[in-house]
C-alpha positions in Angstrom: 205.6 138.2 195.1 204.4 137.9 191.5 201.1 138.7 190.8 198.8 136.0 188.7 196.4 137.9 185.8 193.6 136.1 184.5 195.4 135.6 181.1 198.0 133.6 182.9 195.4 131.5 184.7 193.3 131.3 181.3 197.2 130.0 179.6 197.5 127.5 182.4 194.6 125.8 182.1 194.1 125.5 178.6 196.2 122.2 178.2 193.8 120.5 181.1 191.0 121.7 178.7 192.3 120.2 175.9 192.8 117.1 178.3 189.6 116.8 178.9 188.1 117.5 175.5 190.4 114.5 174.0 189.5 112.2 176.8 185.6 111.9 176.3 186.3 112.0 172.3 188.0 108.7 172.9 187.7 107.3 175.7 184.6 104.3 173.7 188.1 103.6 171.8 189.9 103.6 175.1 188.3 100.9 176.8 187.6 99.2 173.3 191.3 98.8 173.2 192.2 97.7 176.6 189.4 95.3 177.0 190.3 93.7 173.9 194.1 94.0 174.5 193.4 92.4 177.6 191.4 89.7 176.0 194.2 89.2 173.6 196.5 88.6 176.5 195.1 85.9 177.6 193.6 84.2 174.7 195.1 81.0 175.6 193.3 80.8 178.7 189.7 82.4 177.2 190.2 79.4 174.5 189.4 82.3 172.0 191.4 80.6 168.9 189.6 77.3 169.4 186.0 78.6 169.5 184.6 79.5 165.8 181.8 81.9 165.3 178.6 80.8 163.8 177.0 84.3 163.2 175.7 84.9 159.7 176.0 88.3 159.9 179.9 88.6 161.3 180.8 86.4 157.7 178.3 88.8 155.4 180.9 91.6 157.4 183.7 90.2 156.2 182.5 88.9 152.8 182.6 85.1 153.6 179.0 84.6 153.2 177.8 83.5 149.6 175.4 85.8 147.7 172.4 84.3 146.4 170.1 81.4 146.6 171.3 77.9 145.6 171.2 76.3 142.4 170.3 72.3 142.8 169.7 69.6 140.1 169.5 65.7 141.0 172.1 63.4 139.7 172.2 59.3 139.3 172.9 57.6 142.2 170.8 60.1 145.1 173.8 62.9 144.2 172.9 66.6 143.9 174.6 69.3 141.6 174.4 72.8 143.7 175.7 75.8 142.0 176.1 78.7 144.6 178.4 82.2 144.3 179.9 81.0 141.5 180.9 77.8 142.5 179.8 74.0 141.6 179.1 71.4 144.6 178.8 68.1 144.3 176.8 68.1 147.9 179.0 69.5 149.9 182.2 69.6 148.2 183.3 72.4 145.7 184.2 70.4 142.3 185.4 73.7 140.5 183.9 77.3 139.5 180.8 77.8 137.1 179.0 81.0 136.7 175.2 80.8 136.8 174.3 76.7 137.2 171.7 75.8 134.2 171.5 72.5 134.6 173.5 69.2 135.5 172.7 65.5 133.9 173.8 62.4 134.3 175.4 61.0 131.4 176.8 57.7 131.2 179.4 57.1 133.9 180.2 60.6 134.2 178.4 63.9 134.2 177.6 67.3 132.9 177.2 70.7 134.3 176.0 73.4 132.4 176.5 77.1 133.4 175.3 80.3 131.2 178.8 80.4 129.7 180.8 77.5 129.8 180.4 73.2 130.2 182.1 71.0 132.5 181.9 67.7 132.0 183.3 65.4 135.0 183.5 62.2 137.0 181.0 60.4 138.9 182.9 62.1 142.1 183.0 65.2 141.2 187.1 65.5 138.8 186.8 68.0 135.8 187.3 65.8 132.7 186.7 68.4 130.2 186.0 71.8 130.1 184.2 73.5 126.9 184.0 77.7 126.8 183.9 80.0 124.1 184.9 79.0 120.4 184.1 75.3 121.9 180.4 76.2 122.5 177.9 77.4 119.8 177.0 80.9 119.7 174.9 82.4 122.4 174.0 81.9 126.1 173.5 78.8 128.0 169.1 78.8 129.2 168.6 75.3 129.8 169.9 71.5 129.5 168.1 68.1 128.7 168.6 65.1 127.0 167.6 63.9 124.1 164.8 60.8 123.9 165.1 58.1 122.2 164.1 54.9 121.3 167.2 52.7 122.3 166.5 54.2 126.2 168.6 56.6 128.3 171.9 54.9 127.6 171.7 56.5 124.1 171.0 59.4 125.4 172.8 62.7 124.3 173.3 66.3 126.5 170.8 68.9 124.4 171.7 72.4 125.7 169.4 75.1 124.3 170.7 78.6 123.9 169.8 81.6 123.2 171.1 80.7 119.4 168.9 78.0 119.0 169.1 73.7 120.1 172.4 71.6 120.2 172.8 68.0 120.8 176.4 67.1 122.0 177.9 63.5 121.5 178.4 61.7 124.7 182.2 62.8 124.8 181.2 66.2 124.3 183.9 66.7 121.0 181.4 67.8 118.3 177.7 69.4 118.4 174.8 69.3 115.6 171.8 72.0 115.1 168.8 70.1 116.6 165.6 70.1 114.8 162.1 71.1 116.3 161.2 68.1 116.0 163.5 66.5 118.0 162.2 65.0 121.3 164.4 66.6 124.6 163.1 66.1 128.5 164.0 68.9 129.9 166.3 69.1 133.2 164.1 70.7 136.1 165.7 72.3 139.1 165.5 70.9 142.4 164.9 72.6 145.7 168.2 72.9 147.9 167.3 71.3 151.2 168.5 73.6 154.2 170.6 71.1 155.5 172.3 70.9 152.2 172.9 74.6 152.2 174.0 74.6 155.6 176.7 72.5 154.5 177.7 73.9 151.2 178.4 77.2 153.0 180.0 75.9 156.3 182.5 74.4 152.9 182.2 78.2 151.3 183.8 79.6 154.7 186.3 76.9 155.3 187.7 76.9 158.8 185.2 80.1 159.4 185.7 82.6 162.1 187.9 82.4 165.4 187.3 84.6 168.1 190.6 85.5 168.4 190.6 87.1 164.8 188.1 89.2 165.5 189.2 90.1 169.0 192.3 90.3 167.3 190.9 93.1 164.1 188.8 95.1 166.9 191.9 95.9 168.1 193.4 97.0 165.8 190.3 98.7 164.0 191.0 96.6 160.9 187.3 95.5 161.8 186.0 99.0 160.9 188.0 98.9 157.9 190.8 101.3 157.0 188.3 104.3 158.7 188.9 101.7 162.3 192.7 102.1 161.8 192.6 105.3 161.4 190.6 106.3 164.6 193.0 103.7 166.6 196.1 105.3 165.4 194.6 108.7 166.5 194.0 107.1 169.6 197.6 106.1 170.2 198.4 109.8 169.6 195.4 110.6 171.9 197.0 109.2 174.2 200.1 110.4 174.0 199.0 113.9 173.7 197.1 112.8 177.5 200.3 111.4 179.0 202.3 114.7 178.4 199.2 117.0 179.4 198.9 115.3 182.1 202.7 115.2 183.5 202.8 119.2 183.0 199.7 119.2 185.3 201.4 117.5 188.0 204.4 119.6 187.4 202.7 122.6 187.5 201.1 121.3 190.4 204.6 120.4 192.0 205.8 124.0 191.5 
């Protein structure tokens, strides 16, 4: 009969250790797996691709919220200008992209937005007509908008945009600019305060059809939620566990013998 040492018991068990240790290191990702796996599974029956998530904090995670506060300035007919993340809403609807919102008028039968860089000049529902950058724009940055006062009322009214160069008054097709005098009368363009309900809306249009459930079911799975570190701990995990399927068939083997 062969006699057992203690360094052959020690060399026996040392797999089951390692068994072990591997099992409690993953088994949060274990279960995270097969409950959402199982979830996945059945997603027609959970409804998990109809239902859209609503959480503020889930879109910030995966960069679909918009930074910063609105932008608003009140147009003819009850319509508000909002400038937001870089974009420019005629209420709800994004109209085009416009860095920093100065100011938006009403000019004739179309209007103008202003941002610190650039003009847009466009219809009464919201189509970019023209668009004036660069060489087309006097020197300097875009502070604030207004129009100029007159005495033959506000349908002779030009687009006055002051910059950090000094006052320009536009012509109403927005093709040539002069210096403006001091003297020159302007009412300025005052912002507006976005109403929540407007924001509301502008960013359920920033996310477009949002969230399902199933996506992020769907990226917790996978670990893409966590980012390239989550797929990197769930394809140690799949290695996990097939380092815990082979321990544990030589255990039973062992066992057998």
């Amino acid at each position: 009969m062969k006699k057992h040492t203690f360094k052959d018991s020690q060399g026996r068990r040392a797999p089951m250790a390692w068994h072990r240790r591997v099992g409690v290191a993953f088994a949060v990702v274990f279960v995270a797996v097969a409950v959402t796996g199982l979830a996945l599974n059945h997603s027609l029956r959970l409804g998990l691709q109809e239902r859209v998530l609503e959480a503020d904090w889930i879109y910030r995670w995966y960069g679909m919220q918009p930074a910063g506060e609105p932008v608003g300035f009140q147009l003819a007919g009850g319509k508000r200008a909002v400038g937001l993340a870089g974009a420019l809403y005629l209420e709800e609807r994004a109209v085009g992209s416009l860095h920093e919102l100065r100011g938006a008028v009403s000019l004739g039968d179309a209007w103008v937005a202003a941002g610190s860089r650039e003009v847009l000049m466009l219809s009464r529902d919201g189509d970019v007509i023209e668009r004036l950058a660069g060489a087309s724009l006097p020197p300097g940055e875009v502070l604030a908008v207004g129009l100029t006062q007159t005495a033959e009322g506000p349908e002779a009214a030009r687009l006055v945009l002051t910059l950090s160069s000094g006052r320009y008054s536009f012509d109403r097709e927005l093709v040539g600019w002069t210096v403006l005098g001091s003297e020159a009368r302007v009412a300025a363009v005052a912002p507006i305060e976005v109403p929540a309900e407007l924001r509301n809306r502008i960013v359920r249009a920033y996310r477009g059809d949002g969230l399902s459930v199933y996506r992020v079911v769907l990226d917790v799975h996978s670990g893409r939620f966590f980012g390239a570190l989550g797929i990197g701990i769930v394809d140690l995990s799949a290695l996990a566990m097939g380092f815990l399927t082979l321990t544990g068939v030589y255990h039973v083997y062992r066992r057998w013998r």
